[in-house]
N, C-alpha and C positions, 0 to 999 in steps of 0.2 A: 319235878322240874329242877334243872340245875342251877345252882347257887346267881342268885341275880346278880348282874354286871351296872354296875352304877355311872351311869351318863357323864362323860368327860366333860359337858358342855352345863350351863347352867342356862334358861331359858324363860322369858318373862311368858308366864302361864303355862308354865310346864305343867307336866300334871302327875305329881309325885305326889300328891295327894289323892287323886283317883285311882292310884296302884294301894296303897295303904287302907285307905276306906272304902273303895267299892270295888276291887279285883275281881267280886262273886260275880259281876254284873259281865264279866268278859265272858264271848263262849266257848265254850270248851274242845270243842273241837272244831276243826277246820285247814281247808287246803292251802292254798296263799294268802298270805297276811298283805294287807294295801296299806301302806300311810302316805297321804300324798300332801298332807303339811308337816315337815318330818320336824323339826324344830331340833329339840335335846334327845328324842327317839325314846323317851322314859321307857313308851308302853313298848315296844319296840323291844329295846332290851329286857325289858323284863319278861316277857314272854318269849322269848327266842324261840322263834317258828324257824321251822326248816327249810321255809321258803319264805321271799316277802319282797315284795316290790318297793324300794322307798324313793320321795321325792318331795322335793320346792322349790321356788322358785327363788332362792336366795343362791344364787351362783356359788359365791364363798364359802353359804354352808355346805354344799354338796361337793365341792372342793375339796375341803378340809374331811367329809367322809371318805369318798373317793380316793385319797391321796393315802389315810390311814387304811385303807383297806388293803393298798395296794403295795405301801412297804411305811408299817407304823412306824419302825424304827430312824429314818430320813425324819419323819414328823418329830418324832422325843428327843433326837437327836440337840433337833436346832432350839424347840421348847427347851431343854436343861441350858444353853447358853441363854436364850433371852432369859430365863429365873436367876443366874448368875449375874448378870446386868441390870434387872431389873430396878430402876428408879423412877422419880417422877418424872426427870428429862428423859430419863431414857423411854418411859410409855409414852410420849407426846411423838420423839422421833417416831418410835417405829408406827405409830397411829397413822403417822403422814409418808412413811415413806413407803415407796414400790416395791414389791417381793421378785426377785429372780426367777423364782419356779414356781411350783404347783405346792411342792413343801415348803417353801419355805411361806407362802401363801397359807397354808393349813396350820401352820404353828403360829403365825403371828395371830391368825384369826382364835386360835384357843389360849394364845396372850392375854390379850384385849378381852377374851369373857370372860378372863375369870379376874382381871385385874381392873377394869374398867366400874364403873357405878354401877352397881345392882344386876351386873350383867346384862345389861339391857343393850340390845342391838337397834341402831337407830341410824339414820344416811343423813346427807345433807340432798338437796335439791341436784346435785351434781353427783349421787349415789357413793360418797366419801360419808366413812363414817365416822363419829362426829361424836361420842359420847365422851364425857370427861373421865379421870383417872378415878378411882373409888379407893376404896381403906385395905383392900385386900393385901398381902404385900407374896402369899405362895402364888408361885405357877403350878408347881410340880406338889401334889397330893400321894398321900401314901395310898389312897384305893385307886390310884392309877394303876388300870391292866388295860395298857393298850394292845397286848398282844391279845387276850382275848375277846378284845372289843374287833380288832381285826378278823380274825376268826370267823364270830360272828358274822360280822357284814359279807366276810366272800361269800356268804348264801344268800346274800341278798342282791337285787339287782336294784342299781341307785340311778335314779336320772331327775334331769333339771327341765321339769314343765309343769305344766299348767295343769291342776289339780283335773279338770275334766276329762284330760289326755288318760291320765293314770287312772282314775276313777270308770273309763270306759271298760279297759282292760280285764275287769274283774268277771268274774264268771261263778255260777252256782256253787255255793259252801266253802267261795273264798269271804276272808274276815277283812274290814276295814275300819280304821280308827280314823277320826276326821278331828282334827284339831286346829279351825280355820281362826283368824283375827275377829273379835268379837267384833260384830257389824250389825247395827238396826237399822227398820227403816225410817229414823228420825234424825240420823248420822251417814244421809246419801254423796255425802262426800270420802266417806271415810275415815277413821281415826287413828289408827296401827300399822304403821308402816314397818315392815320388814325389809322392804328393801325398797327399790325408787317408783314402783309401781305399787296400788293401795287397793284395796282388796273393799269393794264397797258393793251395798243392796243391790246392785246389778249383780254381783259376781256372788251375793247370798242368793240370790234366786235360780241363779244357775246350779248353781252348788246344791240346793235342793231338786230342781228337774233330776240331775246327775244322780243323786241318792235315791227320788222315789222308782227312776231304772232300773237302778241296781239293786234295789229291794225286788225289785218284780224281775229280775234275773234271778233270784234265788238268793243272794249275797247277805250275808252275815251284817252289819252295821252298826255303829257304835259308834257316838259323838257328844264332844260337851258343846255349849254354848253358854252366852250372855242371857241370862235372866230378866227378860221383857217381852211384853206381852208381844210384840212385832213376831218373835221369833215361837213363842208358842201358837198362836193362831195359824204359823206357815207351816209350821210341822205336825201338828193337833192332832190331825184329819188321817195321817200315813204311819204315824210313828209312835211310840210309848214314851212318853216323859216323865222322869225322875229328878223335882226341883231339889238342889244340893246344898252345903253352907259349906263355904273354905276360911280358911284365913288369908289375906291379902299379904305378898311378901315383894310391893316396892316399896314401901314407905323405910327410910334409912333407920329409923328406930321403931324396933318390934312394937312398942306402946301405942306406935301410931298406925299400925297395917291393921285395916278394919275388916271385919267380916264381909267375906263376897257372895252372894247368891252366883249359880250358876245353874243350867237344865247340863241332866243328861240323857241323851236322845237316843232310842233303839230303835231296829229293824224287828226284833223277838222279844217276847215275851217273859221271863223265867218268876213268874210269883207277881209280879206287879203290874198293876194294872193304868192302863193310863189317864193321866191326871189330868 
């Protein structure tokens, strides 16, 4: 596998910890790669499939992929002037102001994550987002390789919909990673918003129909979730589960980010049996 490409974007629940401790658990072979909550793209880039469909429904983020794929350098261009500028006025302006283009649109938005509080992406009611300034003070990182983060993505096809759109598409011994808002059914309002629409027990239910199809299509499948029972009992019956331990990385001081339970959810087999 060639040298992993480190995710330009930082993402609350990324999962750079299921590339580090459980990688064995991905499978090894397969045709089209699906993620259709693309978020930071961790697993994504670190497997660099030779095909892969990616997608969310966060407009801005698939902007900001779409725009670097298509000419990274307009994207780093204007990212090196906001790191030149960068201060605390200056992050509040350009939080509120309107973007001219598409680039200039994909660079304020990889501003804002890596300059904002814990990188965490969050809207207002009015889909303005809305996070406060954080302690970061780099834009521009020395493992910046946007050229080859570009690269990468022109083999992939990027679009902005709705996870069951892209989750149909999938067909025998293509591979899917699902990495949706952690959602129970004791929390049927919601709690994780990515963007001004909220991803709630109705749309986990769906989301499972969508995966026990694509299981019986033959398809590859791979998912984490929230650790609770709601969510074992609904996948129990179809699926293999692997309960996990992470460390929690919003809390502002390491002392206080507490150990996370989490499932991780297969279509196959490889040694383990379900739980």
């Amino acid at each position: 596998m060639p040298s992993e490409i480190i995710p330009f974007l930082k993402w609350a629940g990324g999962k750079r910890w299921l590339i580090k401790r459980y990688n064995h658990l991905f499978p090894k072979i397969f045709n089209t790669y699906y993620e259709p909550f693309l978020g930071s793209g961790a697993i994504y880039f670190y497997l660099n499939p030779t095909k892969a469909v990616l997608s969310d429904i966060n407009e801005d983020l698939i902007n900001t992929y779409k725009s670097i794929k298509s000419d990274w350098g307009k994207v780093y261009s204007i990212l090196c002037k906001h790191h030149i500028k960068h201060d605390e006025k200056y992050y509040y302006l350009l939080r509120s102001a309107k973007c001219k283009n598409k680039f200039d649109s994909a660079a304020r938005f990889i501003y804002l994550n890596r300059t904002c509080w814990n990188a965490l992406y969050r809207v207002n009611k009015d889909g303005l987002f809305n996070v406060p300034i954080g302690s970061k003070d780099n834009v521009i990182f020395d493992h910046d390789n946007f050229l080859e983060i570009s690269k990468q993505l022109k083999k992939a096809t990027i679009y902005c919909k709705d996870f069951e759109t892209i989750i149909n598409k999938s067909v025998s011994s293509d591979f899917i990673f699902v990495d949706p808002p952690y959602i129970t059914d004791t929390n049927k309002n919601g709690f994780i918003k990515y963007n001004d629409l909220l991803f709630n027990w109705d749309d986990q239910l769906r989301l499972y129909n969508c995966l026990v199809n694509a299981k019986k299509r033959g398809v590859h499948i791979l998912f984490t979730n929230t650790f609770h029972k709601s969510i074992r009992k609904l996948y129990e019956n179809e699926f293999y589960i692997v309960p996990v331990k992470r460390q929690g990385i919003l809390a502002s001081k390491s002392e206080n980010r507490k150990e996370i339970k989490e499932l991780i959810i297969r279509s196959y087999n490889d040694g383990y049996q379900r739980s």
